[in-house]
C-alpha positions in Angstrom: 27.7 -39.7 -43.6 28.9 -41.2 -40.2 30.1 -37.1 -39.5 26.5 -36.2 -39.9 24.7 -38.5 -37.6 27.5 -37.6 -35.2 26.9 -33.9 -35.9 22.6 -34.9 -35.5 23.1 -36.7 -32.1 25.2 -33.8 -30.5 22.8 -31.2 -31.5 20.0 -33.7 -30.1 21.8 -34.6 -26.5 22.2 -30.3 -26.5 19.0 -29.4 -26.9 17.9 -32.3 -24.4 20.4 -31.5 -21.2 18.7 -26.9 -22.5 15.2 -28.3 -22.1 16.3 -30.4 -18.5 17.7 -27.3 -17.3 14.9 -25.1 -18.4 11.9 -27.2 -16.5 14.2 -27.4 -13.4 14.6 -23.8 -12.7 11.1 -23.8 -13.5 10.7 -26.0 -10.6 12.8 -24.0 -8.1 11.3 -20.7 -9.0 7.7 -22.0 -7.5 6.1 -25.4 -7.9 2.7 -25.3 -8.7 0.1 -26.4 -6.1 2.7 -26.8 -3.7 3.2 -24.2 -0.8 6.8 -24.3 0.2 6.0 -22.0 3.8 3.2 -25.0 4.6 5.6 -28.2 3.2 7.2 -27.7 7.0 4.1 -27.5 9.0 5.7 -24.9 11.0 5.1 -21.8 9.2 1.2 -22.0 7.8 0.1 -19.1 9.6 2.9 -16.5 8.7 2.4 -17.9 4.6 -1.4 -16.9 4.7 -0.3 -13.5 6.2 2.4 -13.2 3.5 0.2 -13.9 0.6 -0.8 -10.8 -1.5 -4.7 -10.1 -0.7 -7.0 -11.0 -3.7 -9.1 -7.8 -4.9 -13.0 -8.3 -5.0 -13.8 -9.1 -8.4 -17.6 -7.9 -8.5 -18.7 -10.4 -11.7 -22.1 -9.3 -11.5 -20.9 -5.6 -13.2 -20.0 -8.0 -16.3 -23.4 -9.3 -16.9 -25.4 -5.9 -18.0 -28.4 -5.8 -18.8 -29.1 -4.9 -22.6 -31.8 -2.3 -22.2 -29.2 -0.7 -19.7 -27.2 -0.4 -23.3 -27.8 1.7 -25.9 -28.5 1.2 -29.5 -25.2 0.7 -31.6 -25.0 3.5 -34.2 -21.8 2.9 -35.5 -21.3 0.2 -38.5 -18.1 0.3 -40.4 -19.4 -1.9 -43.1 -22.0 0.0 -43.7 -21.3 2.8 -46.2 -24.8 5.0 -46.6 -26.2 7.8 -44.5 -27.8 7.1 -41.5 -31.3 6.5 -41.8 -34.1 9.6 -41.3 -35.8 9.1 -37.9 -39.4 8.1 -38.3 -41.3 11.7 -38.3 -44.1 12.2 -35.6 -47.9 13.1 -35.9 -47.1 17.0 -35.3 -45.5 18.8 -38.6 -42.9 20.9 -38.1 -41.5 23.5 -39.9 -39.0 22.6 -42.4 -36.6 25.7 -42.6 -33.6 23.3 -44.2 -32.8 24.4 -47.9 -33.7 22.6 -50.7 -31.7 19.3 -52.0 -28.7 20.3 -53.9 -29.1 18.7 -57.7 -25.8 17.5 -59.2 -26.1 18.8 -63.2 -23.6 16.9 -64.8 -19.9 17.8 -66.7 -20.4 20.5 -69.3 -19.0 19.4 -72.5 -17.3 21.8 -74.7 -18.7 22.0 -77.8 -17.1 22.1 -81.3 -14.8 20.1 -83.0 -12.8 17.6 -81.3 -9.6 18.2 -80.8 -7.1 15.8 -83.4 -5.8 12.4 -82.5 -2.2 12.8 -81.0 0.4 12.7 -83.7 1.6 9.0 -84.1 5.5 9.5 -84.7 8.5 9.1 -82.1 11.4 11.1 -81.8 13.7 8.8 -82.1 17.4 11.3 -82.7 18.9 14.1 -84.1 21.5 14.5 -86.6 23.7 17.6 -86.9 24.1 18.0 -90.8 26.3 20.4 -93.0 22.8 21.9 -93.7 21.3 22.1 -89.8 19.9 19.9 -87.9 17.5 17.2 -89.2 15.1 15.1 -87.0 14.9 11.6 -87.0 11.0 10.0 -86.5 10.0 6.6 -86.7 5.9 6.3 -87.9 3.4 3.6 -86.5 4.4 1.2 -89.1 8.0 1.1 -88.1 9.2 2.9 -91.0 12.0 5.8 -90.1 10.9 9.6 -91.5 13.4 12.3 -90.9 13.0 16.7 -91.7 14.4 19.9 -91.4 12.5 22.7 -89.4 9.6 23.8 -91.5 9.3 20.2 -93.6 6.3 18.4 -94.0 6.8 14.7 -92.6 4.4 12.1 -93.9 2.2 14.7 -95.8 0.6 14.9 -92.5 2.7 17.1 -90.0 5.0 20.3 -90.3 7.9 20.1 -88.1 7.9 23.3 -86.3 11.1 23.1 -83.9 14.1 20.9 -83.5 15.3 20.4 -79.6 18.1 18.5 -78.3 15.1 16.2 -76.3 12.5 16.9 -78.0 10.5 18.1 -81.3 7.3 20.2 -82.4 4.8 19.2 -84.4 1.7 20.1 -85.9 -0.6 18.8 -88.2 0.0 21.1 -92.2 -3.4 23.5 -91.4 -2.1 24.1 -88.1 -3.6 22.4 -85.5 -3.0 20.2 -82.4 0.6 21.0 -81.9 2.3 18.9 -79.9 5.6 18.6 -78.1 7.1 14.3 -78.7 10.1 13.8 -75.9 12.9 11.8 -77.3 12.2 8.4 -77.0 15.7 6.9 -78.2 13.7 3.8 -79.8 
């Protein structure tokens, strides 16, 4: 504890005898208000000719006047075309093409396409038979086939990869490629 206040009082007498020696070279670089050339009396006439001459400053270019300024078109909050200027008594003759009308999306028509097929590829297992594929269903349950088997009286396992499977509903449709998920 006693180490620790030592430690505490050092590091404060430091930093005191850094700030001393900071504000006294401050003090011999150039005091302020004080003119060291006029301090002697002798030399007031060659300081004012040493001095650096002050440029004009002109303040009266600062204050302009606001109809010297133009109108501010630019807003970057503001996120909509700029505004049509008001039209005058003549008419003029409007060669400009007509607005362009946005239709919207076409939608294909027919039948939706089938929901995505709700099985995971979860492994393969090399057998005496081929290879069988390893599928774990919605409910958690695991469902395993052979290429051309029927897996959950819903899908017809088409091909067997090393990182992936085939499927497709039985009548054919929506075939889709599941990625090995491992889980």
């Amino acid at each position: 504890m006693r180490l620790k206040a030592s430690r505490q009082l050092l590091l404060l007498v430091a930093l005191g005898v850094a700030l001393a020696v900071v504000v006294i070279a401050r003090r011999a670089d150039s005091p302020a208000g004080i003119n060291p050339a006029r301090s002697n009396g002798r030399g007031a006439t060659t300081a004012a000719a040493q001095e650096t001459p002050v440029a004009d400053l002109r303040l009266d270019r600062l204050k302009a006047d606001p109809s010297e300024l133009g109108p501010t078109t630019r807003n970057p909050f503001q996120f909509k075309p700029k505004a049509a200027p008001p039209s005058s008594s003549q008419p003029k003759a409007n060669n400009a093409p007509p607005p362009l009308i946005i239709a919207p999306p076409v939608v294909p028509q027919g039948p939706p396409p089938p929901p995505p097929i709700a099985l995971k590829y979860i492994g393969v297992l090399e057998t005496a038979q081929g290879r069988m594929a390893i599928f774990r269903d919605s409910g958690g349950d695991i469902v395993n086939g052979r290429e051309g088997d029927i897996i959950d009286g819903r899908y017809r396992l088409l091909k067997i990869g090393v990182e992936s499977a085939d499927l497709a509903y039985v009548d054919g449709r929506g075939r889709q490629t599941i990625r090995l998920s491992g889980q």
